[in-house]
Structures are given as structure tokens and as C-alpha cells.
N, C-alpha and C positions, 0 to 999 in steps of 0.2 A: 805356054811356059816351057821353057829351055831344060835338057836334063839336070842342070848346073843350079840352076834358079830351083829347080824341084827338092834337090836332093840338099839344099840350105833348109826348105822350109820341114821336111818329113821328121818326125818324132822319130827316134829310136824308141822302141817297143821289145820288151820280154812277155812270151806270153806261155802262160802256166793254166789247163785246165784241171778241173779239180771235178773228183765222182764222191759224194760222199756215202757210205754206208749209215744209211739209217739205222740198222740194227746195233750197229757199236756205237754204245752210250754217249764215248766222246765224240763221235761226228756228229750224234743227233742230237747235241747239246748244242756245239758248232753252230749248224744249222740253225736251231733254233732261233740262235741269237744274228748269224750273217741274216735270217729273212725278216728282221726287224728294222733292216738297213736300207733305205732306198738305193734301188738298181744302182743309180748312177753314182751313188757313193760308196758301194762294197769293196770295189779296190783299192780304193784311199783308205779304209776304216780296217781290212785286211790287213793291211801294209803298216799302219800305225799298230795296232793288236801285236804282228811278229818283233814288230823294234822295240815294244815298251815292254814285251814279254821278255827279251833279249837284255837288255836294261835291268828290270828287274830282276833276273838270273845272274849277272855281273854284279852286283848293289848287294846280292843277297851272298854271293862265295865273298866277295871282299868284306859282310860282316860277320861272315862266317870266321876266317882266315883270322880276322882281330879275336872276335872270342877263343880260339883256339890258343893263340899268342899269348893272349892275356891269361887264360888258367893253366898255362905251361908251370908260371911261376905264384902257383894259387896251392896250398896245399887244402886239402879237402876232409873234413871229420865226417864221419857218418854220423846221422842225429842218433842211430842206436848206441854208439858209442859215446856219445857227450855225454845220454843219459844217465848210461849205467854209471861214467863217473859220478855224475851227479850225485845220484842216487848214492852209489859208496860216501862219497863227501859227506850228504844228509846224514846218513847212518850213523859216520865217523862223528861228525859235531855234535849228535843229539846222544848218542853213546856216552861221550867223555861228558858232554853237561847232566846227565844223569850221575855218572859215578862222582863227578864233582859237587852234587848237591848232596848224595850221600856222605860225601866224605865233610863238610860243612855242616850235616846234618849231626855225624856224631861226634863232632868238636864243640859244639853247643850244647848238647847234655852233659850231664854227669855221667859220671861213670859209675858201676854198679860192682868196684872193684872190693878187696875185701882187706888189701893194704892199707 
């Protein structure tokens, strides 16, 4: 075979060795999981893992980016403060329906006047 003829057929190749430290947790996780991989699919299975990792880091700031967007124009109550109004309002309505039944109360008796 002719230099010409060779250098049509030859793969372009990058080649990346990799040392992992077992002692750090995340490489010996790594590991873990690359030696569940058959030899001859570790680079393929590598290589798909950094793209969909890569993917899902894109997918995850552009939903990030809309939730931001979105409560720009979100005003926000704190539940401690809803409550307390709440709670005031309660007070308010069951206050004035008390003084209102008293005051119903002694328009329906007589009075004990001496006029």
C-alpha cells in the first residue's frame, strides 16, 4: 500500500490518558462505574457521559435563566406576613361580630330606665 492509499485509510485519533486517584471520592466513584463498562466500550461510554453531562448543564442554566425571568416580574409575600394579616383580619371580624351582637343584645331588652 502507497503512502497516499495509507494516509486515505488512517483514522484521525486524540488520545487522552487518564490516572485516577482512588482516594478522591469522585474518581473512585468514576471508577467504579467506568469498570462496569466493557474494555472495548469505555471510550464510546466516556465520551457519551461528557456530551450528555454537557447537555444537561446547558438545559439546566437555560431553565434556570427562565425561572429567573419569570420571577423578576413575580412579587413575593412572605407566609409570615400573610399570616399575621390574617390573623389581624380574624381578630378584626370576630371583634366587631362580638361588639355587634352586644349591641343587638341590648336593643332587644328593656331597659331598666326610670323615665
Amino acid at each position: 500500500m502507497d503512502g497516499a492509499m495509507r494516509k486515505q485509510t488512517e483514522q484521525k485519533r486524540a488520545r487522552l490518558n487518564l490516572s485516577l486517584n482512588l482516594s478522591a471520592p469522585h474518581q473512585r466513584e468514576a471508577w467504579n462505574i467506568l469498570r462496569t463498562i466493557p474494555p472495548g466500550q469505555r471510550t464510546d461510554a466516556v465520551c457519551r457521559m461528557i456530551c450528555k453531562g454537557y447537555q444537561r448543564e446547558d438545559l439546566l442554566d437555560g431553565i434556570r435563566r427562565v425561572i429567573r425571568e419569570e420571577l423578576h416580574s413575580v412579587e413575593l409575600v412572605s407566609a409570615k406576613g400573610k399570616n399575621e394579616q390574617q390573623k389581624a383580619g380574624d381578630v378584626d371580624d370576630s371583634v366587631l361580630g362580638f361588639l355587634l351582637g352586644l349591641q343587638r343584645e341590648g336593643d332587644d331588652e328593656p331597659s331598666d330606665s326610670l323615665f
